[in-house]
C-alpha positions in Angstrom: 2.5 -24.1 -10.7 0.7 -22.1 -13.3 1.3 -23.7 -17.1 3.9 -22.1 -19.4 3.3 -20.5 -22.3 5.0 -18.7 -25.0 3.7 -15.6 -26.2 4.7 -12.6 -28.4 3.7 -8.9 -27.4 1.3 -7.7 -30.1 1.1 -3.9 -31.0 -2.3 -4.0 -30.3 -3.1 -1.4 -27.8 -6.7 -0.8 -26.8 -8.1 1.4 -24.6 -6.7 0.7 -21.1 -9.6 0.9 -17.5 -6.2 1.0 -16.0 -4.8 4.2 -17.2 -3.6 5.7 -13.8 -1.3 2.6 -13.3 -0.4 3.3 -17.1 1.0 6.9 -16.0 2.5 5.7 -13.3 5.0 3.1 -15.2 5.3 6.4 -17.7 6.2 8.7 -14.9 8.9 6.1 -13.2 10.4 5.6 -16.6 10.7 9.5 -17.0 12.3 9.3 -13.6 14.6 6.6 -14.0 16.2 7.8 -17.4 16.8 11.5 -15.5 18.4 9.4 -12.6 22.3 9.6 -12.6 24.7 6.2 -11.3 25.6 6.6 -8.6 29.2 4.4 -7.2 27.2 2.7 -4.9 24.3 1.5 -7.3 24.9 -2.4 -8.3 25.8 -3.2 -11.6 26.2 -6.5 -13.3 27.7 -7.1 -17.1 26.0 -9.4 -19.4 27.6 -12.8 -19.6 25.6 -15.5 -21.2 26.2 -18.1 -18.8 23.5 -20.4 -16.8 21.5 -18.3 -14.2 21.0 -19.0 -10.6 18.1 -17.6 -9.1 18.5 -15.7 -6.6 15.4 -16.6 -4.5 14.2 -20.3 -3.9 12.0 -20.3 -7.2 12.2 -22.8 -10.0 13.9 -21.7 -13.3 11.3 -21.4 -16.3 13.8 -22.9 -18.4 17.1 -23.8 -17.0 18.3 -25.3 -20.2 18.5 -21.4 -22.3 21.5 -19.5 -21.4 20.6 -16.5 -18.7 21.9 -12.9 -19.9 20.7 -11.1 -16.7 18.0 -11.7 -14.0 16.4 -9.1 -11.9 15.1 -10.4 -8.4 12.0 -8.6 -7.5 11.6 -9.1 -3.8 9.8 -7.4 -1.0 12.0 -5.2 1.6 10.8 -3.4 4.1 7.1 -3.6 2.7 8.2 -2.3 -0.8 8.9 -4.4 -3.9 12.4 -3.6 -4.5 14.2 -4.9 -8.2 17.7 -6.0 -8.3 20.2 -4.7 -9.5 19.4 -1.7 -10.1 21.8 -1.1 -13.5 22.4 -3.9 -16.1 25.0 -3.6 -18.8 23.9 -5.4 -21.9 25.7 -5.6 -25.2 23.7 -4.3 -28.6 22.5 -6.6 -31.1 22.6 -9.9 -29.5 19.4 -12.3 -28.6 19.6 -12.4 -24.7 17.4 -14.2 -22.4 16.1 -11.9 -19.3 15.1 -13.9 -16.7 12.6 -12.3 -13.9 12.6 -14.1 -10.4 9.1 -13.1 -8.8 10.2 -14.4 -5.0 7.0 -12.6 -3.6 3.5 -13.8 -2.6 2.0 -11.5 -5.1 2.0 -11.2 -9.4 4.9 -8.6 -10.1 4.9 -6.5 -13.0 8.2 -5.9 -15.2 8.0 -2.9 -17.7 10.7 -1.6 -19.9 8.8 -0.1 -22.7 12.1 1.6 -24.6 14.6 -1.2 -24.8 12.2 -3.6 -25.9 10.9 -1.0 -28.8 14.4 -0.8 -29.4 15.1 -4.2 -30.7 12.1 -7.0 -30.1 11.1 -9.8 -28.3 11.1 -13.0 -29.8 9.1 -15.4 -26.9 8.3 -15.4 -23.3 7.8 -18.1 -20.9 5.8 -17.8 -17.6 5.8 -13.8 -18.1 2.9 -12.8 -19.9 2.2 -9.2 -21.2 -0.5 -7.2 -20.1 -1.1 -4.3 -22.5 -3.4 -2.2 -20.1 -0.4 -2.0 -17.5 2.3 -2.1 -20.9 4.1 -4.7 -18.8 5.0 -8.0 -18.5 3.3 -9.9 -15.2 5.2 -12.7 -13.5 2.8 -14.8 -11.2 4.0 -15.0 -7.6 6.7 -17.1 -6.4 7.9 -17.6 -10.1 10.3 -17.2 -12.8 9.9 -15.8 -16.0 11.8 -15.3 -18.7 11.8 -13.1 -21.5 14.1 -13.8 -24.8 14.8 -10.3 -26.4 17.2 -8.9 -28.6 18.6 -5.7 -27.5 18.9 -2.6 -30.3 21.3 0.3 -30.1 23.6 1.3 -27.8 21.5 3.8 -24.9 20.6 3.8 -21.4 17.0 2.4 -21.6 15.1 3.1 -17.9 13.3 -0.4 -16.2 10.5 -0.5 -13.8 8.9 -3.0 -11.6 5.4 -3.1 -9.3 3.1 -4.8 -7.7 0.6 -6.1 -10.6 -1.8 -3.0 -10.8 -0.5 -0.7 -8.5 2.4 2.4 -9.0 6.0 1.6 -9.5 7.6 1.3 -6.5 11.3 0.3 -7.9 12.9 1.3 -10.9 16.4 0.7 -12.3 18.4 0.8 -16.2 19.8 -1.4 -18.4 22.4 0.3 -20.8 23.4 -1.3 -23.7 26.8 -0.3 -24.7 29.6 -1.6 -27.5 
């Protein structure tokens, strides 16, 4: 098991060798916040309460209450993120916890509702400012302690570490 660590995203942002997979989070985020809920997407409200995972990975930190998780899993040879919508109240500090139940590092991006409010730590989900994403090593679960900003519908994406978005999803934070 890789060693945790707590980190804060700096606003540093050099220049990125990995520009393409750059565009591509871009591009799914442009996607996702044009895409329209439909009845039969999943939705889940934000209840601080203690998480289960949803795959057979240890809990970063079972101890800190669990706002959401979002299980990125492989199906049908694509890395698929669930759910797909996440309803999240504004203002509050909420943990996101990120269950990475494939053989592979994941990457987590949701540029705009982080920007929104801030991140105040992470644990075993480190951000990688060439992809502009936080990376979850395989067959683990990260966490990432946030507090959400105003109320919007804020688009979510999740890949393979350095390749193209493959799912994508929202969190809307409502009153």
């Amino acid at each position: 098991m890789p060693p945790r660590t707590q980190t804060k995203p700096s606003n540093d942002r050099a220049a990125t060798p990995r520009l393409r997979v750059r565009e591509a989070f871009v591009a799914a985020f442009a996607l996702a916040c044009f895409t329209v809920a439909t009845p039969g997407k999943s939705a889940v409200l934000a209840q601080v309460q203690p998480g289960e995972p949803t795959a057979d990975v240890p809990l970063a930190e079972p101890s800190r209450p669990v706002a959401v998780e979002i299980a990125m899993r492989m199906e049908d040879g694509a890395l698929v993120c669930r759910p797909d919508l996440a309803r999240l109240p504004p203002g509050e500090e909420l943990t996101l916890q990120l269950v990475n139940a494939t053989d592979a590092a994941a990457a987590f991006a949701a540029p705009e509702l982080f920007a929104s409010g801030s991140v105040a730590s992470t644990i075993d989900a480190q951000y990688d400012h060439d992809a502009a994403a936080f990376l979850v090593p395989a067959d683990t679960t990260g966490q990432i302690v946030f507090s959400t900003g105003a109320a919007g519908t804020y688009a979510f994406a999740c890949a393979p570490a350095g390749e193209e978005a493959t799912a994508q999803g929202e969190f809307v934070v409502e009153e």
